[in-house]
C-alpha positions in Angstrom: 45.2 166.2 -7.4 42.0 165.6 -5.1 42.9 166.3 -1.8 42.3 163.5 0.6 42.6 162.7 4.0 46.2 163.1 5.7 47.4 160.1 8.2 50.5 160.2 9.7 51.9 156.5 10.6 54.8 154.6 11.9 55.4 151.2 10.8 55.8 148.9 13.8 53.0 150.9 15.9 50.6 148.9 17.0 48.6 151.5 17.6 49.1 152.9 14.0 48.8 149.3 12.4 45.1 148.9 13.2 44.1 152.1 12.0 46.1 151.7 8.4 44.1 147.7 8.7 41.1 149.3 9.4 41.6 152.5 6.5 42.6 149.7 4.3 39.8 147.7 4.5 37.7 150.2 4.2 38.9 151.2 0.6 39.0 154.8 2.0 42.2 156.4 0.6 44.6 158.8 2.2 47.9 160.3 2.0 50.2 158.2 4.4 53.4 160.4 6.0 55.2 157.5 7.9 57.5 159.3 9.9 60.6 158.7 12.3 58.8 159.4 16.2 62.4 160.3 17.1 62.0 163.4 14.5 58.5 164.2 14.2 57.0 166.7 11.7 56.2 170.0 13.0 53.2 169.8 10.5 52.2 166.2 12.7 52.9 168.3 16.2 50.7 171.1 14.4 47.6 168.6 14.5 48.4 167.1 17.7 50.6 168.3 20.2 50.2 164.7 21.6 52.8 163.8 19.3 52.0 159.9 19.2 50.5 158.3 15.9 48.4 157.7 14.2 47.4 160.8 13.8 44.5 161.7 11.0 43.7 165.0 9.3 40.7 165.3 7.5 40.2 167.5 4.6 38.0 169.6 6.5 40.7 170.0 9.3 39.0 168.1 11.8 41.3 165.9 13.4 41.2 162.1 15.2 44.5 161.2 16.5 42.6 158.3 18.6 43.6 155.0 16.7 40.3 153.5 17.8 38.4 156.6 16.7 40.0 156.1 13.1 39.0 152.5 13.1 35.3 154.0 13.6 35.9 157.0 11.5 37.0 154.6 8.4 34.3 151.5 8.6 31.7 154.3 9.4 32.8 155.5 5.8 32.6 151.7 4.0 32.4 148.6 5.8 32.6 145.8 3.0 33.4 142.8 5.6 31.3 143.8 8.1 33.8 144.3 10.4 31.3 146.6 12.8 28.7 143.9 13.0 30.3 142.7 16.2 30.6 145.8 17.4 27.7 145.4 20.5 29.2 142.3 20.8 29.2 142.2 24.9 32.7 141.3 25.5 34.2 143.5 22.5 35.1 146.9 24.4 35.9 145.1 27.9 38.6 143.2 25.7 40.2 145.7 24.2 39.9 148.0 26.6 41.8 145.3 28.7 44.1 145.3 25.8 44.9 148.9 25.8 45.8 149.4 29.2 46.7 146.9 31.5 48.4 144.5 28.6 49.8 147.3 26.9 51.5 148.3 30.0 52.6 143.9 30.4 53.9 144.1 27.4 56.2 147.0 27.6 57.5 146.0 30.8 58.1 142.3 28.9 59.8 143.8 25.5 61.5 146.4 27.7 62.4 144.2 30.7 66.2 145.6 31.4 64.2 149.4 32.0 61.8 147.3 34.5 64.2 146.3 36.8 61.9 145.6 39.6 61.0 142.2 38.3 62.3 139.8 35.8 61.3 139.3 32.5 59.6 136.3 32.9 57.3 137.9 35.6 56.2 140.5 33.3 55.3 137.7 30.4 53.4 135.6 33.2 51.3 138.8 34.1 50.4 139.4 30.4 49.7 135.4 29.7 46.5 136.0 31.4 45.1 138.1 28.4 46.5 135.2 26.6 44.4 132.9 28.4 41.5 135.0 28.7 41.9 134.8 24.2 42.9 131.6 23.9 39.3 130.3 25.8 37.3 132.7 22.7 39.5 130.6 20.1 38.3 127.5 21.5 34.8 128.6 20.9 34.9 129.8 16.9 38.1 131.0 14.5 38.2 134.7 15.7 37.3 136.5 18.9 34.0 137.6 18.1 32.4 134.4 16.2 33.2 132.9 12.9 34.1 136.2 11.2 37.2 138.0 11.2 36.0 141.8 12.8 36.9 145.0 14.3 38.2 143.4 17.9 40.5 140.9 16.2 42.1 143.4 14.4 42.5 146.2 17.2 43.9 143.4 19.6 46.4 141.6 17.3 49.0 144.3 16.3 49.5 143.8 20.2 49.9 140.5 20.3 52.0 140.1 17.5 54.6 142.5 19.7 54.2 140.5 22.7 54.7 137.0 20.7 58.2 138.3 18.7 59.5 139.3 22.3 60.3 136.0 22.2 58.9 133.9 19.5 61.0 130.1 20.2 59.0 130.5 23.9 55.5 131.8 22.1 55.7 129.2 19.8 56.0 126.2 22.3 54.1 127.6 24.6 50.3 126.0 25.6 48.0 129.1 22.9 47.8 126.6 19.8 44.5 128.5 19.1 45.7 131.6 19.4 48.8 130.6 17.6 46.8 129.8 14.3 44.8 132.7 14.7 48.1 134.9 14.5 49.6 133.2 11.8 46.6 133.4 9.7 46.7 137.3 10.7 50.3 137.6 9.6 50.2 136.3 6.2 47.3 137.4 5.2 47.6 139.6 2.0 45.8 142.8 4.2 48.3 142.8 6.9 51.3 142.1 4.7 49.8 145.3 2.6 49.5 147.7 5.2 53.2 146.7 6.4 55.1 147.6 3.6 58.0 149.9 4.2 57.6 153.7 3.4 60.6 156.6 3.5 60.3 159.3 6.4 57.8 161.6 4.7 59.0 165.5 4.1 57.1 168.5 3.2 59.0 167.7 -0.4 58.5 164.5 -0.4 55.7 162.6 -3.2 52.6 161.8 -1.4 51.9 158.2 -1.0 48.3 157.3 -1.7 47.1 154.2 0.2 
């Protein structure tokens, strides 16, 4: 059998579900390993002792265990939609950039409230509705983030704020982001994102490689 690239993935990781998006759009196969972070692969650790996914071996050895490097590493390879033409776009890295670090750490404190003690719940959600804002005011302008195309920042941001809107969905759902509420909705059913979510056993060094 060819040998092809080697990602290791977990499911629910946001992190993990824009690269798979990005790897499957790109119609650049690999050999998914999902695995179980609570048990990870010595063969995963081996590549990266920062033990966090998605983690990507190359047939060459080289590894990017960056999710956002993967992204570039896999539309570098084939970009059929174009999703790199926005690339330069000016706001593109401030926002997910924003994304990655200050909302990342909202949202934890939000899903993970009772370990946040400090402040409520509801404090935490107020503090990442400004990234909600700050999206909601591009949705008013065209259909996704960067113009009238879907594209690379759409797709880096929204495994994030799929998370934060399932923390509690009744208050997401009622709350004032109609435009962002249609753009994640047409982001979770869409046949691509339904694809790269479908359920895979732990991965063993026995174990019959999945090609995706």
């Amino acid at each position: 059998m060819e040998q092809l690239p080697i990602l290791y993935s977990f499911r629910r990781c946001p992190y993990a579900i824009r690269a798979r998006l990005a790897i499957k759009v790109s119609n650049v196969q690999v050999e998914l390993r999902e695995v179980v972070l609570a048990d990870k692969p010595k063969e995963m650790l081996a590549c990266s002792a920062k033990g966090t996914v998605p983690v990507l071996q190359l047939v060459d050895g080289t590894v990017i265990d960056e999710s956002l490097d993967i992204i570039l590493w896999a539309l570098k390879q084939n970009d059929p939609d174009n999703w790199l033409s926005y690339s330069h776009y000016r706001e593109a890295s401030s926002l997910i950039e924003f994304n990655d670090t200050e909302f990342k750490e909202h949202l934890d404190h939000y899903k993970y409230a009772d370990r946040f003690p400090e402040q409520t719940m509801e404090t935490y959600r107020e503090k990442g509705e400004e990234f909600l804002q700050r999206l909601e005011e591009k949705l008013n302008e065209h259909a996704y983030l960067a113009g009238d195309k879907l594209s690379m920042l759409d797709m880096a941001i929204f495994p994030f704020i799929r998370q934060f809107a399932y923390v509690d969905k009744i208050w997401f759902d009622q709350s004032e982001y109609k435009k962002l509420q249609v753009w994640l909705e047409a982001l979770l059913t869409s046949p691509l994102f339904n694809d790269v979510m479908k359920k895979h056993l732990k991965w063993h060094i026995n174990s019959q490689p999945v090609i995706v």
